[in-house]
Structures are given as structure tokens and as C-alpha cells.
C-alpha positions as CSV (number, residue, x, y, z in Angstrom):
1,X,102.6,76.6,45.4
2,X,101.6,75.2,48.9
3,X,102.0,71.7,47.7
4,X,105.0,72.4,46.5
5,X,106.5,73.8,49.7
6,X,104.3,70.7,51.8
7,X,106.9,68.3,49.4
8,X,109.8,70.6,49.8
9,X,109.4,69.8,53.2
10,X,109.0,66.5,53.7
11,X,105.0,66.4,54.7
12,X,102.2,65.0,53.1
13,X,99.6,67.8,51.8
14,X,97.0,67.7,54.0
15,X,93.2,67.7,53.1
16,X,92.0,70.8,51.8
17,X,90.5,72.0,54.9
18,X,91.8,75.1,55.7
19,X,92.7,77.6,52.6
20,X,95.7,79.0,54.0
21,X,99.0,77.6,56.1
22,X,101.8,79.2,57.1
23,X,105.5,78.3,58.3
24,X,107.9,79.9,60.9
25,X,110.8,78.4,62.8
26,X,110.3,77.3,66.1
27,X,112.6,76.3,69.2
28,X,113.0,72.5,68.3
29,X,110.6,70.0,70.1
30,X,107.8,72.8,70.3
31,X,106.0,71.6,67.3
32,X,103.2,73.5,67.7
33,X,98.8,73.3,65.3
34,X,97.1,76.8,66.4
35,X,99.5,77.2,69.7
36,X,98.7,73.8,71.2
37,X,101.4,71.2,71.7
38,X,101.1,68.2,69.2
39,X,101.2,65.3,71.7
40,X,103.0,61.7,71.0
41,X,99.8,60.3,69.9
42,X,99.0,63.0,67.5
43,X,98.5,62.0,63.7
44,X,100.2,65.4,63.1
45,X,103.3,65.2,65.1
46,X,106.0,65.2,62.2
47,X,109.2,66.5,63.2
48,X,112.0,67.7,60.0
49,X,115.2,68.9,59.8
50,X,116.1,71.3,57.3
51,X,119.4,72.3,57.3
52,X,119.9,71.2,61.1
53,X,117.0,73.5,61.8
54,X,113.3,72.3,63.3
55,X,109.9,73.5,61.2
56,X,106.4,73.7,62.7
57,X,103.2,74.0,60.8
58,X,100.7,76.6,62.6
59,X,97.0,77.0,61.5
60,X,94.4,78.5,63.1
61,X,90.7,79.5,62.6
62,X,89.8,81.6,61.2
63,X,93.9,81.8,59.8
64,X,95.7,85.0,60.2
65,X,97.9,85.4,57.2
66,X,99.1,88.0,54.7
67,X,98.6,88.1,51.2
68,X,99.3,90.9,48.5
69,X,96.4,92.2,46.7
70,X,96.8,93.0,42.7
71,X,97.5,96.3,44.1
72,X,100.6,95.2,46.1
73,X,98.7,96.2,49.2
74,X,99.1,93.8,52.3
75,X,96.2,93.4,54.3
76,X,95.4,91.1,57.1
77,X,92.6,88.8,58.0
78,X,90.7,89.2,60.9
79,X,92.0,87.3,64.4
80,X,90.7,84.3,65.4
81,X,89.3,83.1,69.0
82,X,92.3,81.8,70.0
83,X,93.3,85.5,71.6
84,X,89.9,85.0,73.9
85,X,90.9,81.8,74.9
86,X,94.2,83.2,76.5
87,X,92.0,86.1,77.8
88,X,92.3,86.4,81.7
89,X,89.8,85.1,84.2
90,X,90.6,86.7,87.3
91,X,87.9,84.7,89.0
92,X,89.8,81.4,88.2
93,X,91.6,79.7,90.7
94,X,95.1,80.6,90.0
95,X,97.9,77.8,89.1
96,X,99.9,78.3,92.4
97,X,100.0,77.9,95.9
98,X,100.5,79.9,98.6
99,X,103.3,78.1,99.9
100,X,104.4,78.9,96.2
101,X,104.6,82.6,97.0
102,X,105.6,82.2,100.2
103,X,108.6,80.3,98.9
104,X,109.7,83.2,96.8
105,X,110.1,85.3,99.4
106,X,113.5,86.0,100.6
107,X,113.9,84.9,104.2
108,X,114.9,87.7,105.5
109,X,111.7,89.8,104.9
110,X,109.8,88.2,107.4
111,X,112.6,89.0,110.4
112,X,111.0,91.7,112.6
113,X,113.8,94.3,113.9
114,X,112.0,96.2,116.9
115,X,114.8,98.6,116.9
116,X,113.9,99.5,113.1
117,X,109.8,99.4,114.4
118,X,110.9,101.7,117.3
119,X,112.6,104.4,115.1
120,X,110.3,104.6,113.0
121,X,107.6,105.5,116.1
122,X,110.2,107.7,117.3
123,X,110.4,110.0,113.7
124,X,106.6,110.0,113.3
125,X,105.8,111.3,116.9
126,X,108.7,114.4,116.8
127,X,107.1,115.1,113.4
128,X,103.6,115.4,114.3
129,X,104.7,117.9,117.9
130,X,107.3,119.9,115.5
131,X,104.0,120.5,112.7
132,X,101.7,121.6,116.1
133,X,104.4,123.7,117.6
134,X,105.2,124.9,114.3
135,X,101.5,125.8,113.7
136,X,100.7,127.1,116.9
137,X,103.8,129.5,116.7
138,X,102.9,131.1,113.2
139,X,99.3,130.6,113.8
140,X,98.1,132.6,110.3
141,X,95.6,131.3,107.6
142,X,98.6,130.6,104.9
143,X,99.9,128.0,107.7
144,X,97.2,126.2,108.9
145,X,95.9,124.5,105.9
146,X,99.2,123.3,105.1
147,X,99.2,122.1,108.4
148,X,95.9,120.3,108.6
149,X,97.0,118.1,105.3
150,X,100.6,117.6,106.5
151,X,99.1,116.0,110.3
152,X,96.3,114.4,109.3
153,X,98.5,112.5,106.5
154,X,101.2,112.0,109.7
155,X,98.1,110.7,111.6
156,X,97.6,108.9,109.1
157,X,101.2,107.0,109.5
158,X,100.4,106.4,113.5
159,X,97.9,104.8,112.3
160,X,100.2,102.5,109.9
161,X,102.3,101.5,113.0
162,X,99.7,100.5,115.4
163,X,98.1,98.5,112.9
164,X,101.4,96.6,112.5
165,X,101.3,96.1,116.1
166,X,98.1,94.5,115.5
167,X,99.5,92.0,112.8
168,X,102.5,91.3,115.5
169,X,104.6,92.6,112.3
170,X,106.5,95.1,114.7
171,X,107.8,92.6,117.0
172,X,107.7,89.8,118.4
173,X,107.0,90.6,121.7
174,X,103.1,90.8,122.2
175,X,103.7,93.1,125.0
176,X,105.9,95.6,123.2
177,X,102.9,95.4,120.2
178,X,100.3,95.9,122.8
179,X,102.0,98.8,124.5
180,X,103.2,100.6,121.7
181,X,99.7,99.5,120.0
182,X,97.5,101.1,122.4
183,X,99.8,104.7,122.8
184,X,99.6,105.3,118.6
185,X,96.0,104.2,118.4
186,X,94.4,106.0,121.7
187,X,96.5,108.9,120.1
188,X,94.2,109.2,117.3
189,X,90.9,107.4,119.2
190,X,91.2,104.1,117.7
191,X,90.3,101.2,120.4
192,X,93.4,99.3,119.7
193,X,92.1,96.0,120.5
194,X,88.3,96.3,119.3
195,X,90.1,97.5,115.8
196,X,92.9,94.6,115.7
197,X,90.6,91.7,116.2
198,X,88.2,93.1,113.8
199,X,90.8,93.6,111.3
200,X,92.2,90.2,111.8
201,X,88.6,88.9,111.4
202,X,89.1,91.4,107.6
203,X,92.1,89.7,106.6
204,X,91.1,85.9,107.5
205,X,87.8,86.7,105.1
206,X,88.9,89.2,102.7
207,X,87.3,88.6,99.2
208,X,84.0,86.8,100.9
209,X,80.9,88.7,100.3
210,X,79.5,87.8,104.0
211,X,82.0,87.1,106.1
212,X,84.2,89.8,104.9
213,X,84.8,92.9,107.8
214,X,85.9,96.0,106.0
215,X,84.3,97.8,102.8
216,X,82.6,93.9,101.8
217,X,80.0,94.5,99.2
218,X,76.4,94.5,99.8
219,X,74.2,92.1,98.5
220,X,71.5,93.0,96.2
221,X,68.6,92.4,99.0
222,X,70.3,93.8,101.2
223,X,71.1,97.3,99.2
224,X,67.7,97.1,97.7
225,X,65.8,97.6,101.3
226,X,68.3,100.5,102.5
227,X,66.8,104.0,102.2
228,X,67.3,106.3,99.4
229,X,69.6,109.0,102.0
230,X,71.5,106.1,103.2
231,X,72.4,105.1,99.8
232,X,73.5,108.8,98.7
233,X,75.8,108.8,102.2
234,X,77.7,106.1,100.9
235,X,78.1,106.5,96.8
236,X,78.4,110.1,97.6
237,X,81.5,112.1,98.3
238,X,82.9,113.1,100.5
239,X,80.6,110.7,103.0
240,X,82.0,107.6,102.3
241,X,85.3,108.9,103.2
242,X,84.0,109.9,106.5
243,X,83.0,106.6,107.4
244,X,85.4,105.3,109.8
245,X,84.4,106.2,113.0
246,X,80.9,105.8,112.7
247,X,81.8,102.4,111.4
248,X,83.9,101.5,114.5
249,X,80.6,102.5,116.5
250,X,78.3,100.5,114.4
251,X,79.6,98.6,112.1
252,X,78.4,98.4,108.6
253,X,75.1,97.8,106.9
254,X,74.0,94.7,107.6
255,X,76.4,93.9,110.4
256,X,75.8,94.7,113.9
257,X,78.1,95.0,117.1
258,X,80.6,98.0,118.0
259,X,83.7,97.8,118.5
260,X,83.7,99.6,122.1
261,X,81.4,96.8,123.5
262,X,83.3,94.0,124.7
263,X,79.6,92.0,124.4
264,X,79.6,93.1,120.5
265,X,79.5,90.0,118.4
266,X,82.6,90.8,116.8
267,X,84.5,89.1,119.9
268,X,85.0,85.9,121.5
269,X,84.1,85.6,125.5
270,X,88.2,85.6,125.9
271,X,89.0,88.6,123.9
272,X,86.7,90.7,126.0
273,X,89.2,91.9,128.6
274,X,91.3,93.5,126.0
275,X,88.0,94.9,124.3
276,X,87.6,96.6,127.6
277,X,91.6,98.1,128.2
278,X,90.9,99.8,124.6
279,X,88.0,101.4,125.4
280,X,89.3,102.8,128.7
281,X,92.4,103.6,127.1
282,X,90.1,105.6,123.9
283,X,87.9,107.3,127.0
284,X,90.9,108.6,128.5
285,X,92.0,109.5,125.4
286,X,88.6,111.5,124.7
287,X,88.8,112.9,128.5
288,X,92.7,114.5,128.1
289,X,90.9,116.1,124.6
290,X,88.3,117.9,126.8
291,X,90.9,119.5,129.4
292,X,92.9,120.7,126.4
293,X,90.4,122.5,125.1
294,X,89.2,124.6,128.1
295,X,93.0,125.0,128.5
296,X,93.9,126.5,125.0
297,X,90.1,126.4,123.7
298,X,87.7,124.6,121.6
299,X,88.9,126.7,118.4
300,X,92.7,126.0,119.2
301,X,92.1,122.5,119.7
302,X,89.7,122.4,116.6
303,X,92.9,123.4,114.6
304,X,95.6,122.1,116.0
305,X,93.8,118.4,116.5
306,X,90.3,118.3,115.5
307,X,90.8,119.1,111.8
308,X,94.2,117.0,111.5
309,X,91.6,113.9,113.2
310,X,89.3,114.6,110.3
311,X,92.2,113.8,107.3
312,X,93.6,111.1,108.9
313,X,89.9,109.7,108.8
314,X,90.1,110.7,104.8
315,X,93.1,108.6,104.3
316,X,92.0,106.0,106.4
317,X,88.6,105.3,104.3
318,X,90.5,106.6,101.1
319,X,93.5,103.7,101.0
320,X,91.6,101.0,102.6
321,X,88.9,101.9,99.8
322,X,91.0,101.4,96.8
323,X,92.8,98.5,98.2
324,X,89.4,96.7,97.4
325,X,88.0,98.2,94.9
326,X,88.3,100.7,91.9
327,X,90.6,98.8,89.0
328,X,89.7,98.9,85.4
329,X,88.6,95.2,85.7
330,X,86.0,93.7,87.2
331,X,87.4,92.5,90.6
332,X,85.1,88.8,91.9
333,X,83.9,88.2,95.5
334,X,83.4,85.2,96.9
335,X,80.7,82.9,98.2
336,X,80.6,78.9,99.4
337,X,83.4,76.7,98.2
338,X,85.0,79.0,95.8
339,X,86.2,81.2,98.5
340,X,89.4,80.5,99.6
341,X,92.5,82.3,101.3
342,X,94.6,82.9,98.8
343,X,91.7,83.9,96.0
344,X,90.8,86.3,98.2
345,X,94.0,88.0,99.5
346,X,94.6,87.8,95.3
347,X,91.6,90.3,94.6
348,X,92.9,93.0,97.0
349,X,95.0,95.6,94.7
350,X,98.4,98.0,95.3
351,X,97.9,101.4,94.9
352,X,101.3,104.0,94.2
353,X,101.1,107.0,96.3
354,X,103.8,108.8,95.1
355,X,105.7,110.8,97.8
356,X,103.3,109.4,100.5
357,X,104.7,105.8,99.9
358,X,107.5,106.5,102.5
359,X,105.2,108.7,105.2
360,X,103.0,106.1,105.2
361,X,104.7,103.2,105.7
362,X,104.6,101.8,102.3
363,X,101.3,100.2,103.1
364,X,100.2,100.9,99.2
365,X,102.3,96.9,98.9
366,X,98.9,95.9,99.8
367,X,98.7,92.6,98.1
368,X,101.4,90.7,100.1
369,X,100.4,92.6,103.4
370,X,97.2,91.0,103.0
371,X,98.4,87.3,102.3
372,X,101.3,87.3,104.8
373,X,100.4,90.1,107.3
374,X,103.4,89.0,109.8
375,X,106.0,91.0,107.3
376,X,107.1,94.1,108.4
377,X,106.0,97.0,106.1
378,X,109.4,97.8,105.5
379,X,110.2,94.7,103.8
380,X,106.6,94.4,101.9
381,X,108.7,96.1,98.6
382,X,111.3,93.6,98.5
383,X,108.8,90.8,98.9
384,X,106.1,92.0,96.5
385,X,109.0,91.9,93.9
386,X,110.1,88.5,94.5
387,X,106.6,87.3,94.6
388,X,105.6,89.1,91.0
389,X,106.4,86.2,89.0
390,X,104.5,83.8,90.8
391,X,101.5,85.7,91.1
392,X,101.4,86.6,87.2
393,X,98.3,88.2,85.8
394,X,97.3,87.6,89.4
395,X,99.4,90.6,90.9
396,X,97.5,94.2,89.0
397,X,100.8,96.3,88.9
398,X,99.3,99.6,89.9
399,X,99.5,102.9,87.7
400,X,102.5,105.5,88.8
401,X,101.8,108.4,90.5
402,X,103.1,111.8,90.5
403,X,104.6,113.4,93.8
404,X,101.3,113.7,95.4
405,X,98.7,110.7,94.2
406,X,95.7,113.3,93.2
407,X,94.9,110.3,90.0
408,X,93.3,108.3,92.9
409,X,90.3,111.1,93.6
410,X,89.5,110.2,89.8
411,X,89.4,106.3,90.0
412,X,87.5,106.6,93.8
413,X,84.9,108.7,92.1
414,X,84.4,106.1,88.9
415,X,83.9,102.8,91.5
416,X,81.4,104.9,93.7
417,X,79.6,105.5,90.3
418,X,79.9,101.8,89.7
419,X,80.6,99.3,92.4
420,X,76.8,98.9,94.3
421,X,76.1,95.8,95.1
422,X,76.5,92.4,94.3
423,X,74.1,89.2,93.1
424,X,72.2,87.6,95.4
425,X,72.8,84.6,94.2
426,X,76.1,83.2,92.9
427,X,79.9,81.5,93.9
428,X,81.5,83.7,92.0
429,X,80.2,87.3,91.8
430,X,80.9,91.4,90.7
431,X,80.1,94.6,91.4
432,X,76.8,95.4,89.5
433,X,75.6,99.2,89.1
434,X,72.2,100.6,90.5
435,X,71.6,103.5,87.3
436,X,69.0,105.1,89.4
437,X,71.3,106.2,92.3
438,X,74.0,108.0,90.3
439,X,74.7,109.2,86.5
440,X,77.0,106.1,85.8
441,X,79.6,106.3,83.2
């Protein structure tokens, strides 16, 4: 039968290699042997027209074909390899560039409006005094809790601003940024510039197991020598997501330098002026906290600030968390030569937040935030979707949420069960799992 339809054809029978062939119609010039082109030079490369139409031969192995048993049963052979040779590496380099992505992006998203910047500062600050007058006036249990999740997420969105004064993504005046920088940040005692060039040192190294600034992986020695509490303080909720300020005092294991010493190590002899306006700025900050509270007292200020300070940590250590770590896959890290810019903005993930998108700023578009930090976060939707075909399997579209993005406690708890530490040795690397520290699934 198979010679016959070989002659019907117009090929030659080949030799009786393979038991099975099979025929479909394909677009004409794609002749195509187990999905690879047939080249000029192939002894293959046969070309017929059959009824103005073009046929390819397609074999594989093993072959995937159907047959009817006496039964009239169809069954199906098992797959070859050739679905694991499409499989995707996502510690390749990828086929682009980033002038590529950059490219795709309409112009328009990367003009900064400081009008639009300012109004948006303008509806986050009456917000957070109409939830503390509101609070303060009621003043009953039912309220306050509501309260304490409603500012601390509204912190939370302060926070979102200044840091886009930090990229220069709110303006383009540096003095405007630096104002407006230091008011939202002091607010909620951030040292404004201590955090910027620190983060700035973040997103030049992200996805470099050393050299990286914010929630980098340890390395096996490194995690290995720390002390049994200190590993249960960060694999353990709800410590980890308490981390923030401790970190901006002392960094993180295996790092030294804070960010309220202009001598740290984290700055450059010429950044240390600005090191030092933060940290007056962040003392004054702390000294205006103490008056309040022998004015309205250390409970009312507990409430009404204290708590609300305490959440906005939580969604600080909560987003910039999963923006690094937590996806189904195995995300690499970096070392030596295979580092690069773009392969390491390209393991960072977005995360859907639900109703929170818009309150915070939409900084869940984390992916083009981290390769081009200069567009404004109210373009970073618009540009993330004209960059998706470019990046490919390269851009992880992240899983819907419902209003409020409660599925996010459930994949934070599965990467703290999971994501350790990472090989001492090695270009190319992934989380491994310590099983004597926590149950892992």
C-alpha cells in the first residue's frame, strides 16, 4: 500500500527504514522530515504538485501514526523526542535584543507627564488623611482593622511614587523627583536617597547571584554557615515579610553597609551628600512621630500610623518577593559571563493583583519596569503588551486574580518551602531546597 501511494506520488520508495510514513498538506515551500526544513542540498528535497497543491513527507522517531486494530479500535503510538527538543530553556539566551524590545514599544510610553505624576500624588495623599480622619472619628473595633489594611496598602502606593521618583520615571526634572521623592518616602521612613541608589544598584544586577541588591539568593556556603534561628526568620512566615526595615539598616546576609550611613559601601564618595539629606530628612521624620504621640498618645498613634507602617512593610517584602521568585518553573540566576542585562531583567516575573493593580500603581507590569525603569508606571500596561511578542516564552503571563489577590499567600508559602539557596558553583544556577529546614512539598 505505501509503495503504492510513494509511486502515486511521484517519489521513489525509500529504504525500509522506518515502518511507518505519513502524508499531510503543507503551505508550499515548507517541505518539512520530522519538523526540520529540507535544505537545497538535501537528498530528500523533492517538491510535487498534485493537483496545483504542494505534499510533504513527515517521519519522525519513534513515528506517531494511527492505525486500526482488528477491533476497529484506533490507538496511538507513543511521542517521540522531538516534543523535548522544543521544550523551553529559560536559562538560554533568548533570540532577541534589547533594542528589539525596546523597539516595540510605542514612543509615546516613555514621555513623562509631571502633571499626570502630580495627580496622582495629589489622590493618594487626600486618601490616606480622609482613612485617618475617618478612623479617628468612628474610632470602634469594626473600623480600625479595615482601616489598618486600607492605609497600609495606601502606604504602600506612596511608596510606588517615590520609587518612580527614584527611576526619574516621574519627571524629568531631578529636582521635582528629589523633592517629591523625599516628602512620600520620609512619610513612611524610607531614606529616599540611601533606598534609590541601592535600588538602582538592584536593577543594574538583577538576576546575578552576587552582585544582585534585593532578595538575591544565597549561596550554598553562605546558607550552610548561618544559624538554625536565622534560617527559620527567613523561610518562615510571617518574618520574611517583615524584613524591610531591618534590611535597610543592615543589609542582607552576606552583605554589609546600611543605608543611613553615607560611609556604607553601598555608596560612592559623591553620593554621600544625598545619603546624608535622607537621613536627616527620615530623623525628622522619626522626631515629628515622637511629638505626635505625647500629643494624641502612643496607643492613638499605634493605630492610626504604627500599624498602617507595619502593612505597608508586608506589601513592600510581599510584591518585591514574588517579582523574583515563586513561578511554577525553575527561575536561573546568574554568575560570570552568562550574566547579562537583559537575561536578568528576563527572569524577574508580573504578578496580577486584582483590584490592587490600580491603588498601586500598576507596579505588578514588573518585567518591563525592570528592563526599562525610565517608563512611567502608567504606561508599563501598554508597553508590556507591545513587547509580549518579542519576548515570547521569555515573558511568564501571570495567573488572574480575583478582586483581592489572596492566591499569592499560597505561591509565597510554596517558594519559602523551596527556594533556599543556590550552588556554589555554576554560570547558570536554581534554587535548590534544604529538606531539613521545612516539610518541603
Amino acid at each position: 500500500m505505501a509503495k503504492w501511494v510513494l509511486s502515486e506520488c511521484g517519489i521513489r520508495p525509500l529504504p525500509r527504514i522506518y515502518s511507518h510514513c505519513s502524508f499531510r498538506p503543507n503551505k508550499p515551500s515548507n517541505l518539512h522530515i520530522n519538523s526540520v526544513p529540507l535544505t537545497a542540498a538535501s537528498p530528500l528535497r523533492s517538491v510535487i504538485r498534485f493537483r496545483e497543491k504542494t505534499w510533504g513527507l513527515k517521519v519522525s522517531v519513534p513515528l506517531k501514526v494511527q492505525f486500526v486494530d482488528d477491533e476497529g479500535e484506533e490507538r496511538r503510538e507513543e511521542e517521540g523526542t522531538s516534543s523535548e527538543r522544543d521544550e523551553f530553556d529559560p536559562g538560554a539566551p533568548p533570540p532577541f535584543k534589547l533594542s528589539d524590545i525596546r523597539a516595540a514599544i510605542p514612543k509615546h510610553c516613555w514621555v513623562k507627564d509631571p502633571w499626570k505624576s502630580m495627580s496622582y500624588v495629589v489622590r493618594d495623599v487626600a486618601v490616606v488623611f480622609a482613612l485617618a480622619a475617618t478612623a479617628a472619628f468612628f474610632n470602634n473595633l469594626f473600623v480600625w482593622p479595615l482601616y489598618w489594611l486600607a492605609q497600609g496598602t495606601m502606604f504602600w502606593a506612596l511608596f510606588v511614587l517615590g520609587h518612580d521618583c527614584g527611576h526619574g520615571s516621574f519627571s524629568n526634572n531631578p529636582k521635582l523627583n528629589s523633592v517629591v521623592g523625599h516628602i512620600l518616602h520620609s512619610s513612611i521612613l524610607v531614606p529616599y536617597h540611601g533606598w534609590r541608589i541601592s535600588h538602582r544598584t538592584h536593577h543594574q544586577n538583577h538576576g546575578h547571584v552576587e552582585n544582585d541588591e534585593s532578595w538575591h539568593p544565597l549561596s550554598e556556603k553562605i546558607y550552610k554557615n548561618l544559624e538554625k534561628a536565622t534560617k527559620m526568620l527567613r523561610f518562615t512566615l510571617p518574618f520574611p515579610m517583615l524584613a524591610y526595615p531591618f534590611y535597610l539598616w543592615s543589609r542582607s546576609p552576606g552583605k554589609s553597609g546600611s543605608h543611613f550611613d553615607p560611609n556604607s559601601d553601598l555608596f560612592v564618595q559623591n553620593e554621600r551628600k544625598d545619603v546624608i539629606t535622607s537621613t536627616v530628612c527620615w530623623t525628622a521624620m522619626a522626631a515629628l512621630l515622637v511629638c505626635l504621640s505625647f500629643v494624641m498618645g502612643p496607643v492613638q498613634l499605634l493605630k492610626l500610623y504604627g500599624i498602617p507602617y507595619w502593612m505597608f512593610v508586608m506589601w513592600l517584602d510581599l510584591v518585591t518577593y514574588l517579582h523574583h521568585h515563586g513561578h511554577e518553573d525553575k527561575l536561573p540566576w546568574y554568575r560570570g559571563e552568562e550574566w547579562s542585562y537583559l537575561r536578568g531583567g528576563l527572569t524577574t516575573l508580573d504578578r496580577d493583583y486584582g483590584w490592587i493593580n490600580n491603588i498601586h500603581h500598576d507596579i505588578g507590569t514588573h518585567v518591563i519596569h525592570h528592563l526599562f525603569p525610565q517608563i512611567p508606571h502608567y504606561n508599563l500596561i501598554e508597553a508590556t503588551e507591545a513587547a509580549k511578542p518579542v519576548l515570547g516564552k521569555y515573558y511568564r503571563e501571570p495567573k488572574g486574580s480575583s478582586p483581592l489577590p489572596f492566591h499569592l499567600l499560597g505561591v509565597l508559602i510554596r517558594s519559602l518551602k523551596k527556594d533556599h539557596y543556590v550552588s556554589d558553583d555554576g554560570d547558570v544556577v536554581y534554587y535548590q531546597t534544604d529538606p531539613t529546614l521545612i516539610k518541603a512539598p
